[in-house]
OpenMM code with the backbone's topology and positions (N, CA, C; nanometers):
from openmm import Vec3, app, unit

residues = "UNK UNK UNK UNK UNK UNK UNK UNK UNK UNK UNK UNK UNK UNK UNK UNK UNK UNK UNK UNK UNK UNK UNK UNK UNK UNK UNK UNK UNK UNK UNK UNK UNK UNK UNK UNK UNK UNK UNK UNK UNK UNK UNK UNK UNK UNK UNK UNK UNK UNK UNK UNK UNK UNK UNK UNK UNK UNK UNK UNK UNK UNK UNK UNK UNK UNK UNK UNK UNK UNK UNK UNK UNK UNK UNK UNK UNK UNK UNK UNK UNK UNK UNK UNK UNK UNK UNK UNK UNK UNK UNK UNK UNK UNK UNK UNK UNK UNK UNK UNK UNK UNK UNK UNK UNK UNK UNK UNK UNK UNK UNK UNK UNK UNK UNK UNK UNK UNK UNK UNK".split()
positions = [
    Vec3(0.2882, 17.2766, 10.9088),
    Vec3(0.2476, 17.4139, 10.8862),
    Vec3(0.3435, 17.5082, 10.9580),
    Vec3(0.3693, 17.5805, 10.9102),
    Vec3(0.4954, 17.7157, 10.9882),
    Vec3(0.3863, 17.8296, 10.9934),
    Vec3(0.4287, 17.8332, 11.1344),
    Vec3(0.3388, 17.9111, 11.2300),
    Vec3(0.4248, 18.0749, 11.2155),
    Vec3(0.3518, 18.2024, 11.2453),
    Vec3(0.4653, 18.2982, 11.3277),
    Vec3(0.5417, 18.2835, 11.3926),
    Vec3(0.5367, 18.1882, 11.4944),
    Vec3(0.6228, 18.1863, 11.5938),
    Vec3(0.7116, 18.1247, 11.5634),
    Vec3(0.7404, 18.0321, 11.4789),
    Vec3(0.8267, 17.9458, 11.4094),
    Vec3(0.9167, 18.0444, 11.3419),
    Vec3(0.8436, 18.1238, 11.2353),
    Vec3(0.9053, 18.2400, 11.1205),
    Vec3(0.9956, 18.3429, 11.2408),
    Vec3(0.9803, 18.3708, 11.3378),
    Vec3(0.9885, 18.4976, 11.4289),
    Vec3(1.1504, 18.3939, 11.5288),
    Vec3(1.1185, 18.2828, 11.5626),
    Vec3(1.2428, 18.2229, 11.6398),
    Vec3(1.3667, 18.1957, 11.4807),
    Vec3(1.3245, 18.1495, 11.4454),
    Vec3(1.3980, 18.1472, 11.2922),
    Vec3(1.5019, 18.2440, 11.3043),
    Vec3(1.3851, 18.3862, 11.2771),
    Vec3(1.4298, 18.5279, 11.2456),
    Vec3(1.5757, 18.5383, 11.3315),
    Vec3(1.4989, 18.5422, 11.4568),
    Vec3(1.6080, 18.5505, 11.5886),
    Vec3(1.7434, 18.5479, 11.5412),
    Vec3(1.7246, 18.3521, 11.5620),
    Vec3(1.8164, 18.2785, 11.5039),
    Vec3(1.9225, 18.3468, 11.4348),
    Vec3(1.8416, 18.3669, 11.3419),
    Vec3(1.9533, 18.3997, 11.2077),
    Vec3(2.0012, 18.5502, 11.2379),
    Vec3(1.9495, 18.6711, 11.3023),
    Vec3(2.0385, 18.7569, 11.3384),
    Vec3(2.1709, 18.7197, 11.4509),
    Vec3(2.1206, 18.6663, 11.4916),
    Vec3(2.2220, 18.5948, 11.6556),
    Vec3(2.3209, 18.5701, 11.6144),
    Vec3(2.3188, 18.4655, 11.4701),
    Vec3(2.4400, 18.3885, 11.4378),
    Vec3(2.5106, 18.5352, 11.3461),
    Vec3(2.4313, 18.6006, 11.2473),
    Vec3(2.4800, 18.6979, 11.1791),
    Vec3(2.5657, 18.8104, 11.2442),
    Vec3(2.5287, 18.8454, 11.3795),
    Vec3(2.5358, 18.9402, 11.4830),
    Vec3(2.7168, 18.8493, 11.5437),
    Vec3(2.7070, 18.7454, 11.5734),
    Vec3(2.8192, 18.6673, 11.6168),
    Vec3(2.9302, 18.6613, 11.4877),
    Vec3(2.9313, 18.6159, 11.3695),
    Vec3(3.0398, 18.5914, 11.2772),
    Vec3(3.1082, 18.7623, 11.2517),
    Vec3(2.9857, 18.8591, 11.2595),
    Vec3(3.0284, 18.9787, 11.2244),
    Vec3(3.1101, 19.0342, 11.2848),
    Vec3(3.0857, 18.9839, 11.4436),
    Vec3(3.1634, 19.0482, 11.5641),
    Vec3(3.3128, 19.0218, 11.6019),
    Vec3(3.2907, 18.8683, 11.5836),
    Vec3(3.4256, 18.7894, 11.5758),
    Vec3(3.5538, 18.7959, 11.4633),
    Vec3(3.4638, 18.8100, 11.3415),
    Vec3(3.5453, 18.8706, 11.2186),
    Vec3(3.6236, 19.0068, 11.2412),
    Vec3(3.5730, 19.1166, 11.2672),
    Vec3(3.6061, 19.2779, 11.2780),
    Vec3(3.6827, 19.2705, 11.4219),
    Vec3(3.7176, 19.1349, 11.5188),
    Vec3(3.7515, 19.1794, 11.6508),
    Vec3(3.8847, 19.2355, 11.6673),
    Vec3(3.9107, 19.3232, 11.7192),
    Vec3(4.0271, 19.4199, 11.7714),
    Vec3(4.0795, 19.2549, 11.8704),
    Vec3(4.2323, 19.2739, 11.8974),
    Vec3(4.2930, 19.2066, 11.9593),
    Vec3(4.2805, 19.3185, 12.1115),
    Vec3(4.2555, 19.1888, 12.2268),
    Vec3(4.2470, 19.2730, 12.3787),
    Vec3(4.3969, 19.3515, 12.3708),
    Vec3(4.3803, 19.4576, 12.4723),
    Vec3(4.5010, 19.5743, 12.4375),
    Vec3(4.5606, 19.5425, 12.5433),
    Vec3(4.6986, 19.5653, 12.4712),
    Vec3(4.8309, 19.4764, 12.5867),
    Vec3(4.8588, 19.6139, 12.6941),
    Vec3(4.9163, 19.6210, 12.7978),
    Vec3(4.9587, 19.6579, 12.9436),
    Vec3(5.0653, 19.7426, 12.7974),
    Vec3(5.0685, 19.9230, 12.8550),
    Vec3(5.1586, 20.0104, 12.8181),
    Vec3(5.1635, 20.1539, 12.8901),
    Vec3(5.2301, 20.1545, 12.9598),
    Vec3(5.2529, 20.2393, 13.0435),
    Vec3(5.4392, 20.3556, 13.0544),
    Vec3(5.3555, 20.4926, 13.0528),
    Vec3(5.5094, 20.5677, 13.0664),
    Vec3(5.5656, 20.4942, 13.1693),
    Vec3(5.7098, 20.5121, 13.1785),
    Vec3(5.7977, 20.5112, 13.2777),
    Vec3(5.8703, 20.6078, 13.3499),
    Vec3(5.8529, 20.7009, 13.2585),
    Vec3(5.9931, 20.8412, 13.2659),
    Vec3(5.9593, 20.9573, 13.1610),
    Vec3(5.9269, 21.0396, 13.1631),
    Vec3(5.9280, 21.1295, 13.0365),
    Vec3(5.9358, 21.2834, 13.1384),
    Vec3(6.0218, 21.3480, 13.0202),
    Vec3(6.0826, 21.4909, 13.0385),
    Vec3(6.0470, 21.5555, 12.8708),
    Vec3(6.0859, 21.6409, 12.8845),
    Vec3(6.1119, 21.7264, 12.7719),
    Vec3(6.1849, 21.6752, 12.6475),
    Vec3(6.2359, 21.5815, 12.6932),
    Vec3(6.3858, 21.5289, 12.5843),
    Vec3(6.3613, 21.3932, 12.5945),
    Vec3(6.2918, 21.2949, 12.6500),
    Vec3(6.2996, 21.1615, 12.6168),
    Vec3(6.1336, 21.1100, 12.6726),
    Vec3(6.1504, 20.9919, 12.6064),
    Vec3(6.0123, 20.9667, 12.6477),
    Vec3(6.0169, 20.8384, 12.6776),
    Vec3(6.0509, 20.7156, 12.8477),
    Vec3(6.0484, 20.5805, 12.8617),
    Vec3(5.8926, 20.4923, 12.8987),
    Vec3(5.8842, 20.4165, 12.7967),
    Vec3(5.7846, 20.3077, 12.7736),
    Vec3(5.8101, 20.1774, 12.8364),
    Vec3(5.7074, 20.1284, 12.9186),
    Vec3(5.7059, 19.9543, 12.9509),
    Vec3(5.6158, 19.9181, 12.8890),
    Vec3(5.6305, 19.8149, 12.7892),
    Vec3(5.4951, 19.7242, 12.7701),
    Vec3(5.5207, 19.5881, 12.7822),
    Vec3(5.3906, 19.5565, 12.8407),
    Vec3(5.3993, 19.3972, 12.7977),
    Vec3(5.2784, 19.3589, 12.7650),
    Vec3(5.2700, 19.2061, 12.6543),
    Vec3(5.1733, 19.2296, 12.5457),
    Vec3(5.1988, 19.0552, 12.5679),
    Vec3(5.0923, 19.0236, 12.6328),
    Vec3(5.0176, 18.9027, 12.6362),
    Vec3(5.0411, 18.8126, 12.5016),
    Vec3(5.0227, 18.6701, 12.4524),
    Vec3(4.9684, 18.6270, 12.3474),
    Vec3(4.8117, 18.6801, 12.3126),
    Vec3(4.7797, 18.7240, 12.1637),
    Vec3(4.6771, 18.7710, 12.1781),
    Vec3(4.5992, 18.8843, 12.1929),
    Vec3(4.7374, 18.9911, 12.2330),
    Vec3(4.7217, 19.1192, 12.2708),
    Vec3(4.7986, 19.2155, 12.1735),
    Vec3(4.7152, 19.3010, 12.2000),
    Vec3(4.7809, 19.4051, 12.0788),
    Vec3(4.8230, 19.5629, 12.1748),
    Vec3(4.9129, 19.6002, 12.0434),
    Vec3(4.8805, 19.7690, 12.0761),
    Vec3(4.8581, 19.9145, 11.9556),
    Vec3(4.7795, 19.9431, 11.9893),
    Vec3(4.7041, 20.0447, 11.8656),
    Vec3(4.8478, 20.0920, 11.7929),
    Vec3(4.8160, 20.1179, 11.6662),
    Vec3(4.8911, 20.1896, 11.5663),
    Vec3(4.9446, 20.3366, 11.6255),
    Vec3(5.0825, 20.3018, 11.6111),
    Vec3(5.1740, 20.4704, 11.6356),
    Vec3(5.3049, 20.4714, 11.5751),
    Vec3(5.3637, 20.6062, 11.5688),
    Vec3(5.4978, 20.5911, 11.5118),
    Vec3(5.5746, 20.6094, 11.5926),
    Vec3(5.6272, 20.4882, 11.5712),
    Vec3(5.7511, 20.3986, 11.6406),
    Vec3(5.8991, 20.4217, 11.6109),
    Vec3(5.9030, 20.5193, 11.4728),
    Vec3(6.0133, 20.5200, 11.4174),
    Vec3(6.1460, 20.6082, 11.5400),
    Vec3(6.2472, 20.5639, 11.5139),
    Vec3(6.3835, 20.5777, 11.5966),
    Vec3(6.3645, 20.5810, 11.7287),
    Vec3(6.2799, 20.4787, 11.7508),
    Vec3(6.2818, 20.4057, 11.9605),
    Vec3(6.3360, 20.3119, 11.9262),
    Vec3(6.4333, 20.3034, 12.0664),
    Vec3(6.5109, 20.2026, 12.1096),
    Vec3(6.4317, 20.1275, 12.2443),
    Vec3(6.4775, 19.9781, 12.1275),
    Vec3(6.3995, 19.8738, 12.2299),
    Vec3(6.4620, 19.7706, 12.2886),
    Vec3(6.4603, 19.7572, 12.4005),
    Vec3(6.5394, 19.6662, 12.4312),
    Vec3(6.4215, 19.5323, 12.5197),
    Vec3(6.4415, 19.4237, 12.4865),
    Vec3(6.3617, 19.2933, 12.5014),
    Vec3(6.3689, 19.1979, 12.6498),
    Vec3(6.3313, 19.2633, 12.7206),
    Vec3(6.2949, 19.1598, 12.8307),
    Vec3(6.2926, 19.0101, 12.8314),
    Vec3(6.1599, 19.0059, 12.7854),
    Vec3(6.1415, 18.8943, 12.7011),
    Vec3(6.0714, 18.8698, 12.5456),
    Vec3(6.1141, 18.8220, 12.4593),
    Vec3(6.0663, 18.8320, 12.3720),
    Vec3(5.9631, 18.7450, 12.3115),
    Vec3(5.9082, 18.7468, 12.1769),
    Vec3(5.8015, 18.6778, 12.0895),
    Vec3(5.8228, 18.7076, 11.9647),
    Vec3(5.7356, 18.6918, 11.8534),
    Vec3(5.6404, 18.6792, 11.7388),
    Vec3(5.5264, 18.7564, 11.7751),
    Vec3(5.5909, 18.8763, 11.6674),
    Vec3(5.4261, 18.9863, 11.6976),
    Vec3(5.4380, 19.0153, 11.5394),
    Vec3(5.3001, 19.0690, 11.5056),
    Vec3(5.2408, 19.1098, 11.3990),
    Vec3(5.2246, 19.2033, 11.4171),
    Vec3(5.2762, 19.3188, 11.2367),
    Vec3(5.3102, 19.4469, 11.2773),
    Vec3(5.1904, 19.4726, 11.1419),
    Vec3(5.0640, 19.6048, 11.1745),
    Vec3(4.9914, 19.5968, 11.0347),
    Vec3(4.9885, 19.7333, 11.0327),
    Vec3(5.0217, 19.7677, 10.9129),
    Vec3(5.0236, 19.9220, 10.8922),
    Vec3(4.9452, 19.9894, 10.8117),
    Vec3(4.8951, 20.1024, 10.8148),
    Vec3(4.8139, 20.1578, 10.7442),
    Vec3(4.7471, 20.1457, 10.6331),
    Vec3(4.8382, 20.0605, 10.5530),
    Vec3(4.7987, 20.0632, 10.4010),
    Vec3(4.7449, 19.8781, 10.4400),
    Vec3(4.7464, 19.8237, 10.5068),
    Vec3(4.6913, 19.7385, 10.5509),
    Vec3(4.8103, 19.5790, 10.5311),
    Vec3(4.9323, 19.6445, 10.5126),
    Vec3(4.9954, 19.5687, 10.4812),
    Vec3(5.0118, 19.4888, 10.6019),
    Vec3(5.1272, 19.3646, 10.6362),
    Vec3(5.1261, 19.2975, 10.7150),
    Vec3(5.2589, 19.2493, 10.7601),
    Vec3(5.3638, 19.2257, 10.8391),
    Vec3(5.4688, 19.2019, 10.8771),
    Vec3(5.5056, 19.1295, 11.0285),
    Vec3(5.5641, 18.9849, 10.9941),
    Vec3(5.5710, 18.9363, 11.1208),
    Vec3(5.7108, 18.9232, 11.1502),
    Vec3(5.7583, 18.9632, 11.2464),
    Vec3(5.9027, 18.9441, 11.3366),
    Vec3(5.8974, 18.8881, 11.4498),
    Vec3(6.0077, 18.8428, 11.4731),
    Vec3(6.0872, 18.7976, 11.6251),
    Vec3(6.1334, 18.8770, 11.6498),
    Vec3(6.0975, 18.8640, 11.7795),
    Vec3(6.2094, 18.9202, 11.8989),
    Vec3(6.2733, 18.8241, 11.9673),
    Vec3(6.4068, 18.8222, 12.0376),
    Vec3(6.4444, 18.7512, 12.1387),
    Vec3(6.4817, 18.8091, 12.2851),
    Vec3(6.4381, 18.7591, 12.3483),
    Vec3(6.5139, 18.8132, 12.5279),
    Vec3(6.6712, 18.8390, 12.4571),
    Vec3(6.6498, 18.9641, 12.5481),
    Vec3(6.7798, 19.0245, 12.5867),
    Vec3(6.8287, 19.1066, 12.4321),
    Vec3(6.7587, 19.1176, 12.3470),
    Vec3(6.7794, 19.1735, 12.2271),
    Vec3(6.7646, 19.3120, 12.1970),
    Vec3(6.8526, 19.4232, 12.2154),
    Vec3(6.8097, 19.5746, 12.1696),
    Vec3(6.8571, 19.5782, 12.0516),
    Vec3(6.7530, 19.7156, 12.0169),
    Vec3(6.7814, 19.7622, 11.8957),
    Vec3(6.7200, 19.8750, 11.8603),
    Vec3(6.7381, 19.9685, 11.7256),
    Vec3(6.6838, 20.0866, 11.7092),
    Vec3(6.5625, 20.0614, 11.5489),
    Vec3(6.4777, 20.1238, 11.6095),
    Vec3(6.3523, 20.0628, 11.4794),
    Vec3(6.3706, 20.1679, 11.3398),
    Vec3(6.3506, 20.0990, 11.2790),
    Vec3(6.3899, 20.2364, 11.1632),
    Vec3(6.2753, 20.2503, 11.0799),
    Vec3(6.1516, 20.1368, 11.1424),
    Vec3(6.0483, 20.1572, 11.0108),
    Vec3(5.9889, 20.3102, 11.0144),
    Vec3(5.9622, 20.3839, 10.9351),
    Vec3(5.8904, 20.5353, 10.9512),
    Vec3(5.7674, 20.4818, 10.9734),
    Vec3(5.7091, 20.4471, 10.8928),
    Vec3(5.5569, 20.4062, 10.9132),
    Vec3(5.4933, 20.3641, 11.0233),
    Vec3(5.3689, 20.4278, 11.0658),
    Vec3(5.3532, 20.4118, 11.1974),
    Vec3(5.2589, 20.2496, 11.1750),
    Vec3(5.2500, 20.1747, 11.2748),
    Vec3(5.1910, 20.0546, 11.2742),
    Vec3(5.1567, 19.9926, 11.4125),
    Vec3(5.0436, 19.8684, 11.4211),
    Vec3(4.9691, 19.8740, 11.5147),
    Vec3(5.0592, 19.7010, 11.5306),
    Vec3(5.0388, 19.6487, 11.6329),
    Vec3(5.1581, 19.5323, 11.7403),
    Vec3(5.0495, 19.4412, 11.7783),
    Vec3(5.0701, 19.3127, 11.7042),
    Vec3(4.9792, 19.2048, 11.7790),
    Vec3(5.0854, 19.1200, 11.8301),
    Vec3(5.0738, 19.0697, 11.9360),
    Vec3(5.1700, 18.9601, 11.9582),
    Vec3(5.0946, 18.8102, 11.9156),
    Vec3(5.1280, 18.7399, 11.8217),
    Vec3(5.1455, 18.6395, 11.7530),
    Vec3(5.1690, 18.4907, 11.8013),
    Vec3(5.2808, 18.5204, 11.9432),
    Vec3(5.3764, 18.4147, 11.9573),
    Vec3(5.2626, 18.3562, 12.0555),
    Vec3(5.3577, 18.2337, 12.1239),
    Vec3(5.3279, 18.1557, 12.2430),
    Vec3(5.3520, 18.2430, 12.4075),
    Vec3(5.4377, 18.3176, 12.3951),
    Vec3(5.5486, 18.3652, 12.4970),
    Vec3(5.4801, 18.5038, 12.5214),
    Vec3(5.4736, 18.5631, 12.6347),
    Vec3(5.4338, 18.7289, 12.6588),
    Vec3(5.6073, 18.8474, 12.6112),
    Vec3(5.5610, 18.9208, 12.5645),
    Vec3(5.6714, 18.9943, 12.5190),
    Vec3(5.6625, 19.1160, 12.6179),
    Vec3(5.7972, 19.1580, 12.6659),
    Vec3(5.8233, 19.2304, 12.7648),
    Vec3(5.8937, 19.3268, 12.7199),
    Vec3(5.8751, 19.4699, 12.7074),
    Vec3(5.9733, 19.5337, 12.6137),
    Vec3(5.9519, 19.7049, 12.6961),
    Vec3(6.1258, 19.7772, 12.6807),
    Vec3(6.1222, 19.8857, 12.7334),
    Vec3(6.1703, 19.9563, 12.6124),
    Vec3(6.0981, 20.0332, 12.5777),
    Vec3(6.1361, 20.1438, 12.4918),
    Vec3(6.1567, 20.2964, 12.5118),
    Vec3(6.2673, 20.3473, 12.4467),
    Vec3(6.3246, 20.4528, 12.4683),
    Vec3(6.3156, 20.5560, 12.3502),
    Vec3(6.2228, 20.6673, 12.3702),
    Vec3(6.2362, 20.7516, 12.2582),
    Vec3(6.2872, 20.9129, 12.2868),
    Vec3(6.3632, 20.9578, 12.1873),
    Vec3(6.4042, 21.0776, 12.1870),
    Vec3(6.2642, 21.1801, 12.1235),
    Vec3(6.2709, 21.2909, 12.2023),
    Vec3(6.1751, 21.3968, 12.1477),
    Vec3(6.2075, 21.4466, 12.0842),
] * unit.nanometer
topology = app.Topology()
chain = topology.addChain("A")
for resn in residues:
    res = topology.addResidue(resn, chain)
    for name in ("N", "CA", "C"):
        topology.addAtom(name, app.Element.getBySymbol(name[0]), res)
């Protein structure tokens, strides 16, 4: 015989697990270490470093220069929800040219260490 109390732990149950897949599905990646370094009127210097696992919110990135501490495999997702994965390597600069602003998961095994340099 199924009691209330049976129907009611059930119930529980089944929000708990519903409440868990929902949460885990929609989860934001923990937000990686990003901090100014230097900014004036005319330039603006960035440190980040971005854990495996770690992200950093969507911005436009376009014409900063980056130069790679250490590098990784990060995932770049942009607005339209598209998706793009690159390497980096230690010791690697360069100037970004994507316009589109986009949000930084790091992907890899390795923590990525990166100083970026933008003009105002």
């Amino acid at each position: 015989m199924i009691t209330p109390n049976a129907v009611s732990r059930g119930a529980i149950v089944s929000v708990a697990l519903a409440l868990i897949a929902v949460s885990s599905a929609g989860a934001e990646p923990k937000a990686g270490m990003s901090k100014t370094v230097f900014e004036n009127d005319k330039v603006l210097v960035m440190d980040s470093v971005i854990k495996p696992g770690e992200g950093l919110p969507s911005a436009d990135r376009s014409g900063a220069i980056y130069y790679y501490l250490s590098g990784s495999k990060v995932e770049r997702t942009f607005a339209d929800g598209t998706k793009e994965t690159v390497t980096r390597k230690t010791g690697q600069a360069l100037v970004n040219t994507e316009k589109r602003p986009y949000s930084v998961v790091n992907i890899g095994s390795t923590t990525a260490h990166v100083i970026s340099i933008k003009l105002k």
